[in-house]
N, C-alpha and C positions, 0 to 999 in steps of 0.2 A: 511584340515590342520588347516584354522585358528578355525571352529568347537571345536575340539581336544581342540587344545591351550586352550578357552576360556571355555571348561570345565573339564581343569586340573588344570587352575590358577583361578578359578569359587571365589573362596574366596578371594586371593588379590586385584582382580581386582573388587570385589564387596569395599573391605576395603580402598582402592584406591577413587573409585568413591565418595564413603561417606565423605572422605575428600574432595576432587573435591568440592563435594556439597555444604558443609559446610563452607567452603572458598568464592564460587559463591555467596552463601546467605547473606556472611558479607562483603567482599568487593567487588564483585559486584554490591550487591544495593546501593552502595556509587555513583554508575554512574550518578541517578539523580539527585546529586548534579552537576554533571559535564557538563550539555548536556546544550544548547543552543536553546535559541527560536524563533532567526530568521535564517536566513538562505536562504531567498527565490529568494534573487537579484542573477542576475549573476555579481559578483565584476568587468571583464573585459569588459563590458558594458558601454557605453555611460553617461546611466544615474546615474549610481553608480558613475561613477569617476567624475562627476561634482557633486554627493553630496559629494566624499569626497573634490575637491578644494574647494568647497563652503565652508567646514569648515576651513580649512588651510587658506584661504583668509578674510572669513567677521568672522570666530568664527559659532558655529554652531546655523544655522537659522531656525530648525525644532521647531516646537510644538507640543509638548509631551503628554498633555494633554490637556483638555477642560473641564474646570467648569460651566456646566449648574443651574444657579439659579435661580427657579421659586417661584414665591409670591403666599400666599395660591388661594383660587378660591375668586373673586368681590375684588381682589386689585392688585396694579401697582408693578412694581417691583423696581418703581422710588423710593415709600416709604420705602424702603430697602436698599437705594444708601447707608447710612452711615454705617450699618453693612457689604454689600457686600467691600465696600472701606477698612473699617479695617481689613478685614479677608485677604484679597489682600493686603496691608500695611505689613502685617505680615509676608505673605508669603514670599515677597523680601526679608527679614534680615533672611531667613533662608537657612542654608548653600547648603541643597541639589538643590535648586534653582536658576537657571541662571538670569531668568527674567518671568516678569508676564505683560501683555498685554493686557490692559481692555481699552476701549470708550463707556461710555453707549451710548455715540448721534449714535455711527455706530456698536451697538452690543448688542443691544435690539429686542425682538420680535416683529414682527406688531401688536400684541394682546396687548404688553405692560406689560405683566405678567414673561416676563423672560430673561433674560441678561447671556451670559456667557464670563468667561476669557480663552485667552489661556496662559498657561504655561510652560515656556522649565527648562527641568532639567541637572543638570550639570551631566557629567558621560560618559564613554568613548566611551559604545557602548550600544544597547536597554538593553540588561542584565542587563547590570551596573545599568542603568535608572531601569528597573522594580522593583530591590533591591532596589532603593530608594522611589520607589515609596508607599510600603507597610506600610515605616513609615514615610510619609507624607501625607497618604489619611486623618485621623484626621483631619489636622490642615486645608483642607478644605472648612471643612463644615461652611458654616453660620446661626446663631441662628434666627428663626423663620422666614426662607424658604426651601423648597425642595433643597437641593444639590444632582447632580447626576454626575459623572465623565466620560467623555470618552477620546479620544482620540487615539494617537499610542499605548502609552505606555498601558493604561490600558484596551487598545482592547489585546495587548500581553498576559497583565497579564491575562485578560476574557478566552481566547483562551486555556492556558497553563492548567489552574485551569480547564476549561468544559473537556478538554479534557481527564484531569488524570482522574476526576467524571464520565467519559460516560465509561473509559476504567474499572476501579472497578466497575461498574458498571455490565458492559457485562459481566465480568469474575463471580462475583456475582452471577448471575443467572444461566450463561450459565453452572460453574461447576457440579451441582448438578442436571441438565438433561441430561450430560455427563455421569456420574454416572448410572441414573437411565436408560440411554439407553445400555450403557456397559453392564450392569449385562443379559440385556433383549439380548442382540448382544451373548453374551458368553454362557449365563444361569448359571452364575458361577461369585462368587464377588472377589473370590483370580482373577482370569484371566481379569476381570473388573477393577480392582484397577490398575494392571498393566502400562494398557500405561498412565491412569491419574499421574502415578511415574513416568514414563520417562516426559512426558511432562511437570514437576514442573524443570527435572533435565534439559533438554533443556530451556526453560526458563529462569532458575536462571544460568546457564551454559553461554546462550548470552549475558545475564546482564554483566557478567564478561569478556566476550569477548570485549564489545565493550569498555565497561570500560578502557580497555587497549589501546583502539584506540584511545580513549580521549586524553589520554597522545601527541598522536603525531599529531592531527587537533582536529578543531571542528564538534561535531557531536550536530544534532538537536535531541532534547527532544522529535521530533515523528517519529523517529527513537522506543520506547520502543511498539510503535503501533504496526507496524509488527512485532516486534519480541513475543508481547503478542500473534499475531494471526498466525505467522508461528510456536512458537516454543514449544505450545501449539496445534496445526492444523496439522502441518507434523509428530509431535511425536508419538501422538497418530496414526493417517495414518499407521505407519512407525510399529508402539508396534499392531494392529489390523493385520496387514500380519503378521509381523513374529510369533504371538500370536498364530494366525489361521493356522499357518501352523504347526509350535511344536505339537499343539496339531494333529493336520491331522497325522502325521509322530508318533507318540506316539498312536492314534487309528489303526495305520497299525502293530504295536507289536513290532516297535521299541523299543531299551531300550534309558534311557535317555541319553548317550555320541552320540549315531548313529542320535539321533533325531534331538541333536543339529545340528551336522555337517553337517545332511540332510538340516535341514533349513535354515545355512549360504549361503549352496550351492545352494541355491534356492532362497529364501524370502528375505535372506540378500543379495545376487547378485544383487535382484531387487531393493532395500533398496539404495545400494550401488549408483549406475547408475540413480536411481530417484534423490538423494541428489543430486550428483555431476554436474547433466542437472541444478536442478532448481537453486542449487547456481551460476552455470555459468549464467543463464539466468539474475536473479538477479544482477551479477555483471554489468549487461548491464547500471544500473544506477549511474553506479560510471561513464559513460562518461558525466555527464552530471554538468554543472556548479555548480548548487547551490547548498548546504550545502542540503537542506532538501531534496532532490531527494539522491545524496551522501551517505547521512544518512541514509534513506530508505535500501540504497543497503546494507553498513554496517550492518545493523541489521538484514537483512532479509536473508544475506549469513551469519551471524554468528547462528541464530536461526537453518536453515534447516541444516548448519554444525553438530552445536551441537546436535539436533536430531538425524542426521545420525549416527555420532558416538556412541551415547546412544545407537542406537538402535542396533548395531554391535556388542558393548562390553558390556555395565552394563546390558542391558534387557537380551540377550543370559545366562548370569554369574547368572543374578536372576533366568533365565528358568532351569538351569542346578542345580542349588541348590532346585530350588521347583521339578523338575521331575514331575511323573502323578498327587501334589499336586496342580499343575495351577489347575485341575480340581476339586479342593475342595467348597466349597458351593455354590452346584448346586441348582439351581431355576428354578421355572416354570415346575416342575416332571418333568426336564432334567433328562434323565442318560447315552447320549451318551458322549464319552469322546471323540470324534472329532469335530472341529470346522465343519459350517454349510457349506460343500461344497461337493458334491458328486463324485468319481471315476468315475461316466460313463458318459451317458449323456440323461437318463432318467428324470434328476430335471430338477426346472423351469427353470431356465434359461438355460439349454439346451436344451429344449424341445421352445424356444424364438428362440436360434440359429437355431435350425433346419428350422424354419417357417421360420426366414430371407433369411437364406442356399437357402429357396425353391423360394421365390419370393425377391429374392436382388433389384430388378430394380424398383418394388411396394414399398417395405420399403426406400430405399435411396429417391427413387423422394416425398415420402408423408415427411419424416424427413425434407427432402431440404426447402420443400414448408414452413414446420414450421418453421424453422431457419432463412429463406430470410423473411417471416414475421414481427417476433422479431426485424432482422436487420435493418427494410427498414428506422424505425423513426431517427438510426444514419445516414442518408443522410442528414440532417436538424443539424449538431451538430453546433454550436455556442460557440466559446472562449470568455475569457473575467477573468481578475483578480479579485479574492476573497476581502471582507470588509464584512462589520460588521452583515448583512446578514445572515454571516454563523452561528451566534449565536443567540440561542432559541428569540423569542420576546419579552420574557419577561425580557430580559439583558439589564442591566442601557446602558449597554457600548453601545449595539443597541438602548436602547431610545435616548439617545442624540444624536445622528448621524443622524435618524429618524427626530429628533427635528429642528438638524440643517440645514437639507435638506427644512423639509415645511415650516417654521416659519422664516427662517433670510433670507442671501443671497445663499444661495444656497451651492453647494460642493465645486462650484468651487471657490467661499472666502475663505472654509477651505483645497481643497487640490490643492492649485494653480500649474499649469506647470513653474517651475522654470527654465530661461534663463541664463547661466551665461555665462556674456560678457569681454573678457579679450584683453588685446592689443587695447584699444578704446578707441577714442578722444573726451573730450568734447563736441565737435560742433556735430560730429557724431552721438552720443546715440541719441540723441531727433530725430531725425529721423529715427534709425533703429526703435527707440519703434513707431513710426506712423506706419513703414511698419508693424509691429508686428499684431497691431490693424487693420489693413487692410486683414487679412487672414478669412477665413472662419473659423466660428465659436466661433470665439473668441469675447467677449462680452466688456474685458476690457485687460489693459497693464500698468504696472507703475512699476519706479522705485523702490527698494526697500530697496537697499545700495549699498555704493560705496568703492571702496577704492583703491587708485593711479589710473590705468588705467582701473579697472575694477567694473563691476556692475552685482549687482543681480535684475532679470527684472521679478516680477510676473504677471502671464500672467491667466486671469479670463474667463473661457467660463459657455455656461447652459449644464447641464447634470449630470452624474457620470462619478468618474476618471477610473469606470471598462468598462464603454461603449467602443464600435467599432468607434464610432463618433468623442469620444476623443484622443483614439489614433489615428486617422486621423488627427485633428488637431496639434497633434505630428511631423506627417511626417511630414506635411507640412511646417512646424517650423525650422525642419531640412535641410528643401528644400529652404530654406528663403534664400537668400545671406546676409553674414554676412556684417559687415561694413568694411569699405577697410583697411583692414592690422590687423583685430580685427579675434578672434574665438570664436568660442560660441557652449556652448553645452548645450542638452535639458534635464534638469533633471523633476522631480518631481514624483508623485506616479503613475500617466498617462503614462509620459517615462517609470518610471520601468515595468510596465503592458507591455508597448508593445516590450521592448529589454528582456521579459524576453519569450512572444509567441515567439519572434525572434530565441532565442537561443535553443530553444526545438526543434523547427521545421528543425533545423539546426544539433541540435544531432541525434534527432529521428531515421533516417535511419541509421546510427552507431549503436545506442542499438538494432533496431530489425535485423540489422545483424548479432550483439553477438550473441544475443535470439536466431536467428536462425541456427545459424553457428554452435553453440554448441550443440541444439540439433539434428541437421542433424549429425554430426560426433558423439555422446555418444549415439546415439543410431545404427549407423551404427555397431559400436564397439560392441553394445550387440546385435546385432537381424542380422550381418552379411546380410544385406538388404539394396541394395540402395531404393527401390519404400517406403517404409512402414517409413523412417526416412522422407520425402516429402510428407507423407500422413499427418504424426503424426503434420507437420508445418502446412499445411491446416485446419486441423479438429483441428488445438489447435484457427487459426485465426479465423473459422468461429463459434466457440463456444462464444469468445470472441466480436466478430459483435451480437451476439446474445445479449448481454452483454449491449455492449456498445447503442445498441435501446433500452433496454428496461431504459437505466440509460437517455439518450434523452428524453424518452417518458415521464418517471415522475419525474424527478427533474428541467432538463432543461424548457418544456412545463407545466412542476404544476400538473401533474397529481395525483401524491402523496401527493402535498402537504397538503391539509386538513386531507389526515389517516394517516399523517405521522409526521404533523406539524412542519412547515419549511415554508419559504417566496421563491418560482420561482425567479429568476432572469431573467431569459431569456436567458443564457448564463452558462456555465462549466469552472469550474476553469483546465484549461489544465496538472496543477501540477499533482493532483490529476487521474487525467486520463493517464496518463503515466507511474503513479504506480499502477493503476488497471491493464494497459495491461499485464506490467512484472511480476506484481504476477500471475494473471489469467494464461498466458504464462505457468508460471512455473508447476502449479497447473495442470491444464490440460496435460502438459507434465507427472504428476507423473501417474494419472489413464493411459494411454498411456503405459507407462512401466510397469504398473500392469498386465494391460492384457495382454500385446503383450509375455510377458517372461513368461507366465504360456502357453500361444501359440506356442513359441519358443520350450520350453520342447516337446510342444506333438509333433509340426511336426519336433524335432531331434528323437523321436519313430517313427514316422509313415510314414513321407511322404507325408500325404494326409492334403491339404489343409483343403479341408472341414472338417474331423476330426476334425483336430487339433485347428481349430477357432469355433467348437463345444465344443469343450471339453477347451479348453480356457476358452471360457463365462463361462460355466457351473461353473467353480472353480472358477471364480474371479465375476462373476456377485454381488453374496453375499457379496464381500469383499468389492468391489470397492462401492455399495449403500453403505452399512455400513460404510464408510470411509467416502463418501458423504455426507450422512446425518451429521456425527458425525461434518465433519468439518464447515456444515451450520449453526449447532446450537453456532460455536465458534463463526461464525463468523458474525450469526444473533446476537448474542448479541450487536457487535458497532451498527447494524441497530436500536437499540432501544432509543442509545444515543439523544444528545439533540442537536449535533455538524452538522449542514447540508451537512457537507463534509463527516462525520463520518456514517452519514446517506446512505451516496451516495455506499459510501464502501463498506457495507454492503449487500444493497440491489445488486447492481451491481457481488457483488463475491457470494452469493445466489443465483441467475440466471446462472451465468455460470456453479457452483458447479454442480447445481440440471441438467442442460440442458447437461453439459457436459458427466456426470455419467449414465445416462439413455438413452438420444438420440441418442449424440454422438458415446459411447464407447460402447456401448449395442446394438446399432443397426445400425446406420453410419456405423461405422469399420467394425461391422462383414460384412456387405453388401456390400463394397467396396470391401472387403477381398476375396469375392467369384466372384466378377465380377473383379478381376482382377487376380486370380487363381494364378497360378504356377508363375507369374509376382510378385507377393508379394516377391519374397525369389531369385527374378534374382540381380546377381553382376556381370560385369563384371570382366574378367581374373587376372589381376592384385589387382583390390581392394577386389578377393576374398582371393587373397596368405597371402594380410596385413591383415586381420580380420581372418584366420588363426593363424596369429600369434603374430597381439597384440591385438585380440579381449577379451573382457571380457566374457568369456564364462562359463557357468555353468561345475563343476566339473565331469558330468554324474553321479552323483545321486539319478537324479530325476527318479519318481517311473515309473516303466512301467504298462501296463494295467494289468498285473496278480502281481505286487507289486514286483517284483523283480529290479533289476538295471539296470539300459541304462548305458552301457559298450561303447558306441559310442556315436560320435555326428554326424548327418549329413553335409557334406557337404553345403553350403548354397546356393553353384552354382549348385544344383543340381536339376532338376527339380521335381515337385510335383504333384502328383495325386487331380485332382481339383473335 
């Protein structure tokens, strides 16, 4: 039916989409104006709401930046006190500036060569602050020594700028072995250009989506991340099946109107049921606090949305207008006019399924062994909040940081645990600050400002504020008994670190219940199969354990770092790992629905298990690599960036892609599939009546072994010849 439709309205709805397009291109890219670059607090949190009373109370007490000024090499930096003094003079009378904060006696290097100021700027929120900061960096600089800036603010701005650069970057490259693989995938550059169209029009399609989101919250600025890598990743995925199937159904001597509606009823079924798993899964990050996870989900359900859709309505409208000419400039002395997938089960990877078929128990325990392998280095995973680290070595905004760590007093002068004490008596503070200074770890405590009953209490220990050590001395901060009838709460960048592992840990189980809840029921719904929706959760988690060791192994432990260049931490930003799982998640859910529905087809023919998971691989082995690979090279590109998080991405959703498309779904599943026989396709009585009758079920279709039409569908409670 809907087949039909989409190639009788083949032209509106191409004239349609062109608008679509055209509109997404002009004001959807208006979105980057709109998007925001923090995001990472959770607002209900402890430490957020004492930095906001802190400003409601003393005015705001942050430092924004930090002027590193070093004197050339064999001089002081003393000799420079009267130009650093005037360039700082100056900076006070200028408007975007709250205040400026220099002691050379307590803010000099031990070398003697370098002195820096901190600087707070006026402005409502960091946004605000980083627009000012852009025409303020100038008036900075002091004449004849090194100025180098760091700070909040212009670690933001560092962060914002590497990021857009890593992401044109990837896209940069990656388009154009897209390209050269497509032609080589097809043997044909009309059917190669293809899904590269959809994926510009998913793309520029979520730009516009979220655009509109704008309007009603804030969304973060890496939020365009996933949507560069879903909506660009799934389209193509999404334009490669249906692609490969038009043409399969066009080599069976179909005419163009039967071909479409063969492939909606097929390719687009699967299309359909892929989207709407991995958008649900994806929405799993909308439980969770902060803007940038939020924003994630935003972008990453409006990309594989938009995808989905494309690939339903404008790619179908483009197939039906091109007819046998998808097949026009064939390459590599192609001259079959069918994509690469064979009817029986003679090709290679049928003739893979058959060997697994024969030794299931050999195949699944050697996969096993390799997977628990990969896995084992994620038993060792270590948290711990993101700084300045995450940017290339050679970033001013890392030298200073760097600088201020070995040379002055340490991080903890620059990013103190701030106390704020309300309802407190005179007499009282000087001794709750002694007990302060009596806790482990803490190296110093002093007041910092007052005002009526309350006080802000900077509190100095040794380390970094992303360490395990520091948030320990967090709790125990919070564990402290206040002074009698006073409240105090623990802010600073230490608190935000650890009420922000707090509230992850605390959603966590929430999202991978979405994740999992949705894909147990949308695939119930299309495979009429309780065992195989519980497998597909399994084999998507231990793809992803696969994943998640090998991302322990070399970013956490360093093992990459020198081919990779990036600084170890010792430690994973957990943000970041949260939105690997859900994409992976997702991702792995789609190859899942590729195969198991080209599965489903044969054993609604046949019956027979083993057949039908023979003849499964056989037609989708091809597709699902080729989608594999395709989306590695999208997604190797951020792996090349300069952003160690962006890094992390990369390499991590590489690993899953490659491990999942090959081990997984190519030899896992089918192996499982045959050691659990006629059990793949058991439902009980009841949940067989409702997938009866709201299951999403292929139209009957799909071709039989002599190419005629499956006029039935099997029962799904029906037992199977194994």
């Amino acid at each position: 039916m809907w087949g039909r439709f989409i190639h009788r309205f083949r032209w509106p709805v191409l004239i349609v989409s062109l608008g679509i397009l055209i509109f997404s291109g002009i004001w959807g890219t208006s979105v980057f104006g709109k998007l925001t670059g923090t995001g990472f607090e959770n607002r209900a949190s402890e430490s957020y709401q004492a930095a906001e009373r802190t400003k409601e109370i003393f005015g705001d007490q942050g430092i924004d930046l930090i002027a590193l000024y070093t004197a050339p090499d064999g001089q002081a930096i003393a000799n420079h006190t009267a130009a650093v003094s005037s360039t700082l003079d100056a900076l006070k009378s200028r408007p975007e500036v709250a205040a400026v904060l220099w002691d050379p006696a307590k803010m000099t290097s031990a070398d003697g060569r370098s002195t820096y100021a901190a600087i707070r700027l006026h402005g409502a929120d960091q946004d605000a602050k980083r627009d000012l900061f852009d025409a303020l960096r100038p008036a900075i600089d002091v004449p004849g020594v090194t100025t180098e800036v760091g700070g909040a603010i212009a670690f933001l701005k560092a962060v914002n700028t590497q990021t857009t650069e890593d992401i044109a970057f990837a896209e940069t490259i990656s388009m154009p072995i897209l390209l050269l693989l497509l032609i080589f995938i097809f043997r044909g550059l009309v059917a190669a250009v293809t899904p590269l169209v959809v994926g510009v029009f998913a793309t520029l399609g979520a730009f516009a989506a979220v655009r509109v989101i704008t309007l009603a919250t804030d969304v973060s600025v890496f939020a365009i991340n996933i949507i560069t890598i879903l909506g660009l990743g799934m389209a193509i995925d999404y334009a490669l099946f249906v692609v490969s199937r038009f043409r399969e159904e066009l080599a069976q001597g179909h005419d163009t109107p039967t071909a479409i509606s063969r492939t909606l009823a097929t390719a687009g079924r699967t299309v359909l049921v892929s989207g709407l798993t991995i958008m649900l899964a994806l929405s799993a990050l909308l439980v969770f606090p902060q803007i940038f996870l939020r924003s994630m989900g935003y972008g990453g359900v409006a990309a594989v949305g938009v995808a989905m859709l494309a690939s339903l309505t404008v790619l179908p409208a483009f197939l039906a207008v091109l007819g046998p000419r998808i097949n026009a400039g064939r390459f590599f002395g192609g001259t079959r006019t069918a994509a690469p997938a064979a009817s029986n089960e003679r090709g290679w990877w049928g003739r893979l399924a058959h060997s697994v078929m024969r030794r299931p128990v050999i195949y699944a325990l050697g996969v096993a062994a390799v997977l628990v392998t990969l896995a084992l280095p994620s038993l060792q995973i270590s948290f711990g909040g993101f700084d300045e680290r995450l940017l290339p070595p050679e970033s001013t905004v890392r030298t200073v940081n760097d600088r201020l760590d070995s040379g002055f007093t340490g991080a903890g002068a620059t990013y103190p645990i701030e106390l704020l004490v309300t309802g407190v008596s005179e007499t009282a503070l000087p001794a709750y600050v002694d007990s302060v200074k009596g806790v482990d770890g803490v190296t110093g405590a002093a007041v910092t400002a007052t005002q009526g009953d309350a006080a802000l209490v900077a509190v100095d220990y040794d380390g970094e504020p992303t360490e395990a050590a520091t948030r320990a001395i967090v709790a125990d901060l919070r564990d402290l008994p206040p002074p009698a009838a006073a409240e105090v709460q623990v802010g600073g960048r230490a608190a935000l670190d650890l009420d922000l592992l707090d509230s992850l840990a605390e959603r966590l189980p929430w999202a991978v219940g979405i994740m999992a809840g949705a894909t147990l029921l949308l695939l119930f719904l299309a495979f009429g199969s309780l065992v195989l929706p519980i497998k597909a959760v399994i084999m998507n988690l231990i793809s992803i354990g696969a994943s998640f060791g090998v991302i322990v192994w070399g970013f956490q432990e360093g093992h990459l770092a020198d081919l990779m260049g990036f600084t170890a931490t010792g430690f994973l930003d957990p943000t970041n790992l949260v939105l690997i799982l859900v994409i992976l998640f997702g991702l792995a859910t789609d190859y899942e629905v590729f195969l198991l529905s080209r599965v489903r087809e044969e054993w609604d023919l046949t019956g027979d298990n083993t057949r039908a998971v023979t003849r499964g691989v056989q037609h989708t082995g091809g597709i699902i690599t080729a989608a594999a690979l395709l989306l590695a090279i999208v997604v190797g590109g951020f792996a090349t960036g300069d952003m160690a998080f962006i890094k992390m991405m990369g390499v991590g959703m590489i690993v899953a892609i490659v491990v999942d498309a090959t081990l997984v779904r190519m030899i896992l599943v089918p192996a499982t599939m045959r050691l659990v026989g006629r059990w793949n396709w058991w439902v009980p009585g009841p949940l067989g009546a409702f997938y009866r009758r709201f299951g999403i079920k292929h139209d009957g279709t799909a071709p039989t072994p002599d190419g005629t039409t499956a006029a039935t569908v099997r029962d799904p409670a029906l037992s199977a010849r194994s």
